[in-house]
C-alpha positions as CSV (number, residue, x, y, z in Angstrom):
1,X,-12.2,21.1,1.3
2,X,-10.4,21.7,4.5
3,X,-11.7,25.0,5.6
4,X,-13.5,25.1,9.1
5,X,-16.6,23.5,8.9
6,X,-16.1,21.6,5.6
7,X,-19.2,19.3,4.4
8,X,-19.0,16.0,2.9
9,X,-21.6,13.8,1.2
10,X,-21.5,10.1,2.1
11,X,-23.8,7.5,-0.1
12,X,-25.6,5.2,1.6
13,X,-25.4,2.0,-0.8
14,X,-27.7,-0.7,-0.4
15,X,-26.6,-4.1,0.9
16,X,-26.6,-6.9,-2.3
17,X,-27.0,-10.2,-1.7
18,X,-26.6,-12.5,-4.6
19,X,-27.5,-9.2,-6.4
20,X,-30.8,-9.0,-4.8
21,X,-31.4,-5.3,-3.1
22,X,-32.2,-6.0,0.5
23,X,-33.1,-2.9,1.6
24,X,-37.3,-2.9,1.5
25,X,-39.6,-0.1,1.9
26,X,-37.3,2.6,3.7
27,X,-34.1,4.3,1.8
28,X,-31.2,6.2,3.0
29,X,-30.1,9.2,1.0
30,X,-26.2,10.6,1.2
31,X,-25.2,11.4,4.5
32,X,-24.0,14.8,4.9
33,X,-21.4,15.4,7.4
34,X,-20.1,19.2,9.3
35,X,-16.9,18.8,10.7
36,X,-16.7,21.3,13.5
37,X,-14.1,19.5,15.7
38,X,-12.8,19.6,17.9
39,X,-16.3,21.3,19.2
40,X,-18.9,18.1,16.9
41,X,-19.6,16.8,14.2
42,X,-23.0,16.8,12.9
43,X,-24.5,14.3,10.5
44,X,-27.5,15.0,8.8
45,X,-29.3,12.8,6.3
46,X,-33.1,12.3,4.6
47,X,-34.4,9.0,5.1
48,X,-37.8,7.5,3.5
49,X,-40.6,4.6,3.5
50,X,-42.8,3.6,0.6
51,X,-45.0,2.5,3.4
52,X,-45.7,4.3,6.6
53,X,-44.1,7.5,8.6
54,X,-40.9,7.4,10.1
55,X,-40.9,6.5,13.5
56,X,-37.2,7.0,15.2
57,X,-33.8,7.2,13.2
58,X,-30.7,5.9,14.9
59,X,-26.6,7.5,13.9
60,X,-24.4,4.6,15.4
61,X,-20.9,5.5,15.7
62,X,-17.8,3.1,16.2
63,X,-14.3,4.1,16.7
64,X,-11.6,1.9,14.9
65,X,-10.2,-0.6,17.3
66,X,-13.1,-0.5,19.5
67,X,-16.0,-3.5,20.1
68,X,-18.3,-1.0,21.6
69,X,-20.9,1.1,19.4
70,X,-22.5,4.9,20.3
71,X,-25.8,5.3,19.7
72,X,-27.0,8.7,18.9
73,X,-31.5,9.7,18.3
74,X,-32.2,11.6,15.5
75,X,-34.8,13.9,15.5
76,X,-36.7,12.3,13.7
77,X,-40.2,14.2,12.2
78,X,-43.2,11.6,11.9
79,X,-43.1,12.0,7.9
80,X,-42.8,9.8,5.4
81,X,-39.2,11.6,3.8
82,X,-38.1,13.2,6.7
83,X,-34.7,15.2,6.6
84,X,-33.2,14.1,10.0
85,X,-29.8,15.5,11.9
86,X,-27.7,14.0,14.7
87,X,-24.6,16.2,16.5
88,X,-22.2,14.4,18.6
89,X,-20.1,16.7,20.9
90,X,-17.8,15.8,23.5
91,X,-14.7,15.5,21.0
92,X,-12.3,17.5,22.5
93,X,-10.0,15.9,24.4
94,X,-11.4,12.4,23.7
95,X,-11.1,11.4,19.9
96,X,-7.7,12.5,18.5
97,X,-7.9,14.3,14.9
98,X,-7.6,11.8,11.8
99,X,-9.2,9.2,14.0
100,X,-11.0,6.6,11.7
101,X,-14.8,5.9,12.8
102,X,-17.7,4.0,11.1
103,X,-21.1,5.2,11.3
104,X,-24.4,3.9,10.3
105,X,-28.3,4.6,10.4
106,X,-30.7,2.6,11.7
107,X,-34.4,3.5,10.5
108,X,-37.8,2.5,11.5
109,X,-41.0,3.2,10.2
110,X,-44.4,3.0,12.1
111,X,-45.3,-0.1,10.1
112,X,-42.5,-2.3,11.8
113,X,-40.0,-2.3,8.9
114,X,-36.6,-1.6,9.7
115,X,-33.3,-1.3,8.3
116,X,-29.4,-0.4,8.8
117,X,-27.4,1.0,6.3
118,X,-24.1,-0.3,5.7
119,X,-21.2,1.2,7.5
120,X,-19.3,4.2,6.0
121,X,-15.9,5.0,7.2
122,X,-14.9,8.6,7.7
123,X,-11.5,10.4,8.9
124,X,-11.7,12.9,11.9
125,X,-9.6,15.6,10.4
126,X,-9.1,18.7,12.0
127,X,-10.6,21.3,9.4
128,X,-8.5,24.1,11.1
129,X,-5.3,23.2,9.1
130,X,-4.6,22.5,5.4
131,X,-3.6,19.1,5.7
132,X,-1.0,17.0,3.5
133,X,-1.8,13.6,3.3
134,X,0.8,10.6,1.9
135,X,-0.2,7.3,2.5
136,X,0.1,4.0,1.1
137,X,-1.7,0.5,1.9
138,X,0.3,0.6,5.8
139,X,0.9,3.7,6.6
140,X,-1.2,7.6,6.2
141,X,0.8,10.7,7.4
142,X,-1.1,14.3,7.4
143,X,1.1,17.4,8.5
144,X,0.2,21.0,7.7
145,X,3.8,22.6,8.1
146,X,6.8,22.0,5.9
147,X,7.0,21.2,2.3
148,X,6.2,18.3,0.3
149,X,10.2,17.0,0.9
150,X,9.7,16.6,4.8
151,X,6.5,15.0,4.6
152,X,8.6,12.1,2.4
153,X,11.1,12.3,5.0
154,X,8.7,11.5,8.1
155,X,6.7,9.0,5.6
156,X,10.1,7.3,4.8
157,X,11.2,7.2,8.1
158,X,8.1,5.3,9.5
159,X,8.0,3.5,6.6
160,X,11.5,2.4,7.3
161,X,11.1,1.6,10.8
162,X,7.9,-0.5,10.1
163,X,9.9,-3.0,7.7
164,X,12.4,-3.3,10.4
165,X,9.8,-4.3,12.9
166,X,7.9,-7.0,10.5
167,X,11.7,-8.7,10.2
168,X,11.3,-9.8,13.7
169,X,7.1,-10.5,14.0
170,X,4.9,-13.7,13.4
171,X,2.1,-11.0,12.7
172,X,1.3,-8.2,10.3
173,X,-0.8,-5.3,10.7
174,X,-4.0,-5.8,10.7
175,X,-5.2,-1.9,10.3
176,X,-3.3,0.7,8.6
177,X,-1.4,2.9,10.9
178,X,-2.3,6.8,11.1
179,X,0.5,9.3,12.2
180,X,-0.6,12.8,12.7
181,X,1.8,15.9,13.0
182,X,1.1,19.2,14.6
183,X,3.7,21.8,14.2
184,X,4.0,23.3,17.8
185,X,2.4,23.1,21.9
186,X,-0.2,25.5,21.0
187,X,-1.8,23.9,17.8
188,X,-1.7,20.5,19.4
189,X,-3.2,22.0,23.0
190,X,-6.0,23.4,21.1
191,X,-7.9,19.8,20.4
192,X,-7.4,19.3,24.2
193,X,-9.6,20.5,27.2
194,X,-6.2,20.5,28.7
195,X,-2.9,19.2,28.3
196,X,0.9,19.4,30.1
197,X,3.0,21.8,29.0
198,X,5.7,19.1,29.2
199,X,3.7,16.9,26.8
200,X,5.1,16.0,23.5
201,X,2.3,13.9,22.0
202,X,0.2,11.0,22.2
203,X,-0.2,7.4,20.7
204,X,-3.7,5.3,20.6
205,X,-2.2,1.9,19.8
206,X,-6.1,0.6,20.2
207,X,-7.0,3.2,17.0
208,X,-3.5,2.5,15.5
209,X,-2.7,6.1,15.4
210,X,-0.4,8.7,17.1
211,X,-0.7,12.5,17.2
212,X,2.9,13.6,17.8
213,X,4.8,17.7,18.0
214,X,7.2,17.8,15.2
215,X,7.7,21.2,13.9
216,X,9.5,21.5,10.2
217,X,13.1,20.2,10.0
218,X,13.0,18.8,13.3
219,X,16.4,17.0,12.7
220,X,17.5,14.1,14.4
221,X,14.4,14.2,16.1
222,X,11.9,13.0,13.4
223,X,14.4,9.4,13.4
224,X,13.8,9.5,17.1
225,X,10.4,9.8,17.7
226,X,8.6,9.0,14.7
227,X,10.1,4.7,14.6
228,X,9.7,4.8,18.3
229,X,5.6,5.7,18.6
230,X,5.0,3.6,15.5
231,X,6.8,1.1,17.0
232,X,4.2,1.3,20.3
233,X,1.6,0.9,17.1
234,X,2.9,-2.1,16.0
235,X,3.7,-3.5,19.2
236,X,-0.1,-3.0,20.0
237,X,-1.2,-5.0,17.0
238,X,1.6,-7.6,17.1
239,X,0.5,-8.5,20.7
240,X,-3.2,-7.5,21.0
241,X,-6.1,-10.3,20.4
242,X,-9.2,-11.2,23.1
243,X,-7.3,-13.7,24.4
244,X,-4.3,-11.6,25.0
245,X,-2.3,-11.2,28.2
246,X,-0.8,-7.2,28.6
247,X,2.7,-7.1,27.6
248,X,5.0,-5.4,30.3
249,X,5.5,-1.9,30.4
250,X,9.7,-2.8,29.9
251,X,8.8,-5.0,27.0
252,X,6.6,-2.2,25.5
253,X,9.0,1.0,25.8
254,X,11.8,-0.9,25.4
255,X,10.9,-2.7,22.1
256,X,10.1,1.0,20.5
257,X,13.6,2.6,22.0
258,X,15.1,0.1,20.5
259,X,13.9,0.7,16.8
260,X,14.6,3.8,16.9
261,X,17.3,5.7,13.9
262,X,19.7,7.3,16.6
263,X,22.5,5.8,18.8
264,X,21.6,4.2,22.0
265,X,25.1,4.1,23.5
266,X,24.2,6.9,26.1
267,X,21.7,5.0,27.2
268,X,23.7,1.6,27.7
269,X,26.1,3.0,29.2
270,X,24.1,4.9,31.7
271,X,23.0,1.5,32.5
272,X,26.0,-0.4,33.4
273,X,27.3,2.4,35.6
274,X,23.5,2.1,37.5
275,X,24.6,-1.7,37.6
276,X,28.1,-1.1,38.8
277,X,26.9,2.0,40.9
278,X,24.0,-0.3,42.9
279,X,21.7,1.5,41.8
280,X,19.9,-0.1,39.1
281,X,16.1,-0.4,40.0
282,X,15.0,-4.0,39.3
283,X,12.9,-4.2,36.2
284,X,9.4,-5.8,37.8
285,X,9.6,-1.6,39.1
286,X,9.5,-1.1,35.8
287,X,5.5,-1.1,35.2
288,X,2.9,2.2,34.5
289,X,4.0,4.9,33.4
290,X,7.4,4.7,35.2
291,X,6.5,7.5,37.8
292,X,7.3,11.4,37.4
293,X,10.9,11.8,39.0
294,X,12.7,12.7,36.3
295,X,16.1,10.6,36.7
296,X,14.1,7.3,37.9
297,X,12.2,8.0,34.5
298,X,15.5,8.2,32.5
299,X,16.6,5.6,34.3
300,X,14.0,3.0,33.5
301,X,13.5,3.7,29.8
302,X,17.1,3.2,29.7
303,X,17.0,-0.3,31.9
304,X,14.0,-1.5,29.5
305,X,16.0,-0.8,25.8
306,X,19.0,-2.7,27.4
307,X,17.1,-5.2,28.5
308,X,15.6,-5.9,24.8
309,X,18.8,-5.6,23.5
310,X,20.0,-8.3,25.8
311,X,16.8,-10.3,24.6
312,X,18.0,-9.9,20.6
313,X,21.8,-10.0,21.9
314,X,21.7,-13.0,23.7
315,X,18.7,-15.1,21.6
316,X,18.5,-13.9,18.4
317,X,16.0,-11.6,16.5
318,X,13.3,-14.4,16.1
319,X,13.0,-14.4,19.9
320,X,11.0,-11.1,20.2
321,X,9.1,-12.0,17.2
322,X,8.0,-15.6,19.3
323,X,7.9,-13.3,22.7
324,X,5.5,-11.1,21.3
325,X,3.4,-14.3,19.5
326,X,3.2,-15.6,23.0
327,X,1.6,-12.2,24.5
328,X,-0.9,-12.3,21.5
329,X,-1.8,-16.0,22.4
330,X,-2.6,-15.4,26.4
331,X,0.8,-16.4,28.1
332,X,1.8,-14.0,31.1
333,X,4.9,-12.6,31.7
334,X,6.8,-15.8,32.7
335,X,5.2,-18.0,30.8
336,X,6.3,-16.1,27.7
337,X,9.7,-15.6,28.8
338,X,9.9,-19.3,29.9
339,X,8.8,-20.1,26.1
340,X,11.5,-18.0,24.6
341,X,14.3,-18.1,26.6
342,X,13.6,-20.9,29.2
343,X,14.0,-18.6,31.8
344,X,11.2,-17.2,33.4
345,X,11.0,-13.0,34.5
346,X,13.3,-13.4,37.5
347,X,15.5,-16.0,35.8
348,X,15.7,-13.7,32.9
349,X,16.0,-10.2,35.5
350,X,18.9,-12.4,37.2
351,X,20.8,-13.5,33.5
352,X,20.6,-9.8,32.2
353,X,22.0,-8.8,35.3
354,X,24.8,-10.7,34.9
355,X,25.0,-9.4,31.1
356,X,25.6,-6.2,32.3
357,X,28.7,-7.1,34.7
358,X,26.8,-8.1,38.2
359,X,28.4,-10.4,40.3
360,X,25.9,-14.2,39.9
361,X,23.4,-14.5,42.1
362,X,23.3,-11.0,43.3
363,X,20.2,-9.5,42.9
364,X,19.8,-6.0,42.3
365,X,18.4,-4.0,45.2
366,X,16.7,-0.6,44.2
367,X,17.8,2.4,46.0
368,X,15.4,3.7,48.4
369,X,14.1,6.8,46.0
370,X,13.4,3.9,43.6
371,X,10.3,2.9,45.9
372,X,8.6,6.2,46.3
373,X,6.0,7.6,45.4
374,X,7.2,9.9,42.8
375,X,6.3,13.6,42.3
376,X,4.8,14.9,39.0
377,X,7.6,17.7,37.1
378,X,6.8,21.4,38.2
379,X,9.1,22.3,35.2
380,X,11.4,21.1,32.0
381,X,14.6,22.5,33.2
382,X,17.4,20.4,30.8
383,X,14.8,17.7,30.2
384,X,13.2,17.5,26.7
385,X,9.9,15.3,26.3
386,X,10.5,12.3,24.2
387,X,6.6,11.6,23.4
388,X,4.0,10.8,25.8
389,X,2.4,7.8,25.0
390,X,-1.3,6.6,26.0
391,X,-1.4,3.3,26.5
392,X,-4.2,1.2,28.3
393,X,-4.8,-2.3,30.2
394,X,-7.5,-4.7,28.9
395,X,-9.4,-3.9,31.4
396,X,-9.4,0.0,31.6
397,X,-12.7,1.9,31.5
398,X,-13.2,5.4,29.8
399,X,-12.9,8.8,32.1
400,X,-15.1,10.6,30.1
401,X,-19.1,8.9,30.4
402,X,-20.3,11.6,28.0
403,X,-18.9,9.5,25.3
404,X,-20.6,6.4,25.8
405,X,-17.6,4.9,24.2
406,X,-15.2,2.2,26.1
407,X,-12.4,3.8,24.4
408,X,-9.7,1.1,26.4
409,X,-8.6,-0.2,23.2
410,X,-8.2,2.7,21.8
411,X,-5.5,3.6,24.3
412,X,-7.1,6.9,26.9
413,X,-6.3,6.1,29.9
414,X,-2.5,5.5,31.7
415,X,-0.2,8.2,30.1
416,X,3.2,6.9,30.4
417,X,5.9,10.4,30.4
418,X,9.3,9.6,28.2
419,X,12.2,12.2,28.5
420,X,15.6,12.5,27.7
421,X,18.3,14.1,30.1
422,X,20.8,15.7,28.3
């Protein structure tokens, strides 16, 4: 049921070991779950010993992609078969609709015995919409706008884009990949506290998902954006383990340009005129979000897919499968390149340089705008938002303490802009 605050009942099953029950003196019964989001969710459950009263209840949460665990009190009554309810608020803004989470109980009674039920995984949806869901083993789509035909058209598309990417990757996925579509600004504002008006979306590689504005027939634009942000999904999980070092930003935008289903000549070109012009901004500028001057944007999304081309171009479509094996294994910047390509980033800065007509041996020198500080847009004017992408460090800590969720892997904190100058 997808009305506004739908219930669903969730079975606790016991844990079996060699088909012994473990689970002792205290039970769980079926969770039952109000979706209220983006305001809470609120999980309410009865919970029992055979032996003594029920002395605290415990909801622990975990978002997918995420090592650390929220731990929610229930009020719990001192009965024996209590009926016990947690709410967790502070959604909006923070967990994206259709995010996957696990929860679990943890129960004591007043006699010492304890126990955890299993974890249950549960989707986020947003019960404000009538949702479509396809989905398969790799990929799950929900859209509430257009018919059945340009649902299979997104789905294909990704689908698509995805086999592409595994063609050139010494990994697979390791989660299935969520992409969510609202149909216009004001549907996907209202799961924010706020949001740009300039913003087109958002991707949490870290939950393997992105949320994404793409109203009904969108055109061209569905084989645009929809390979590029699951492209910044499988990037994420092609290059992501505890050991991993954090891919450039060049690498990262320009890998998911380059898969995407529309020409890139535009873009190439504007490159080679930067080159021949002086003004190409050397790519170790390349690294954030890429600022908020408009043209340097444009500029450097445009520098970081002809750079990956050059990459495929010059050493074959194994070498970004082996570049991005490298990241996953803990080499830096140079020392991947230097495995690939046996140049390291300024050997490899200097060769791509010459790929694109420089003179050898002259290194490109940015213009002066180039090392500014740049200006956030006041306005769109002739620009049209590609996606906005959220993207994260290893070492990035959550903005938002009411959570009591390190959400860095999930992708919250740097938000990259990408736009398109027409």
């Amino acid at each position: 049921m997808n009305a506004s605050g739908w219930h669903l009942l969730v079975p606790a099953v016991p844990l079996l070991l060699g088909g012994v029950l473990l689970q002792g003196p205290i039970t769980v019964g079926e969770t039952r779950i109000t979706n209220e989001y983006p305001e809470s969710l609120t999980f309410e459950v009865r919970v029992a010993s055979a032996q003594a009263n029920i002395s605290s209840v415990e909801l622990l949460l975990t978002l997918r992609g995420d090592s650390t665990t929220l731990v929610l009190p229930a009020n719990a009554v001192p009965t024996r078969r209590p009926i016990v309810w947690v709410k967790w608020e502070a959604l909006r803004g923070n967990v994206p609709p259709s995010a996957p989470i696990r929860y679990a109980w943890q129960v004591r009674d007043s006699a010492g015995n304890f126990y955890q039920s299993p974890e249950v995984e549960f989707i986020i949806e947003d019960p404000r919409f009538q949702w479509h869901i396809l989905q398969d083993d790799d990929l799950a789509l929900w859209w509430y706008v257009g018919d059945d035909d340009f649902g299979q058209e997104v789905f294909d598309t990704a689908d698509r884009a995805l086999a592409r990417m595994r063609r050139s990757a010494a990994t697979d996925l390791t989660e299935r990949l969520h992409v969510v579509l609202y149909a216009n600004d004001e549907d996907f504002a209202s799961w924010h506290d706020n949001v740009q008006d300039w913003a087109g979306g958002e991707a949490y590689p870290g939950l393997g998902m992105t949320v994404q504005i793409v109203p009904d027939r969108s055109g061209d634009w569905i084989q645009d954006v929809i390979p590029h942000e699951v492209a910044h999904l499988f990037f994420h999980q092609a290059t992501y383990s505890p050991l991993a070092s954090y891919p450039p930003s060049w690498l990262n935008e320009g890998y998911a340009t380059f898969h995407e289903f529309v020409p890139h000549g535009l873009e190439l070109r504007r490159v080679r005129d930067a080159a021949a012009a002086g003004d190409l901004i050397p790519l170790r500028l390349a690294t954030g979000s890429f600022g908020g001057d408009l043209a340097r944007v444009d500029l450097l999304y445009s520098e970081s897919l002809s750079a990956v081309t050059f990459l495929y171009e010059e050493w074959g479509e194994q070498s970004m499968a082996q570049l991005l094996e490298a990241f996953r294994q803990g080499s830096d910047q140079d020392e991947a390149l230097l495995q690939v390509t046996g140049l390291d980033f300024e050997g490899f800065q200097h060769a791509w340089w010459e790929w694109l007509g420089g003179a050898p041996g002259a290194y490109p020198t940015p213009p002066w705008q180039a090392l500014q500080a740049p200006s956030p847009p006041t306005a769109q004017g002739e620009v049209e938002l590609q996606s906005m992408t959220k993207t994260s460090s290893p070492n990035s800590l959550l903005c938002c303490p009411t959570l009591a969720l390190t959400l860095a892997a999930a992708g919250l904190i740097t938000i990259p802009l990408r736009r398109r100058i027409h």
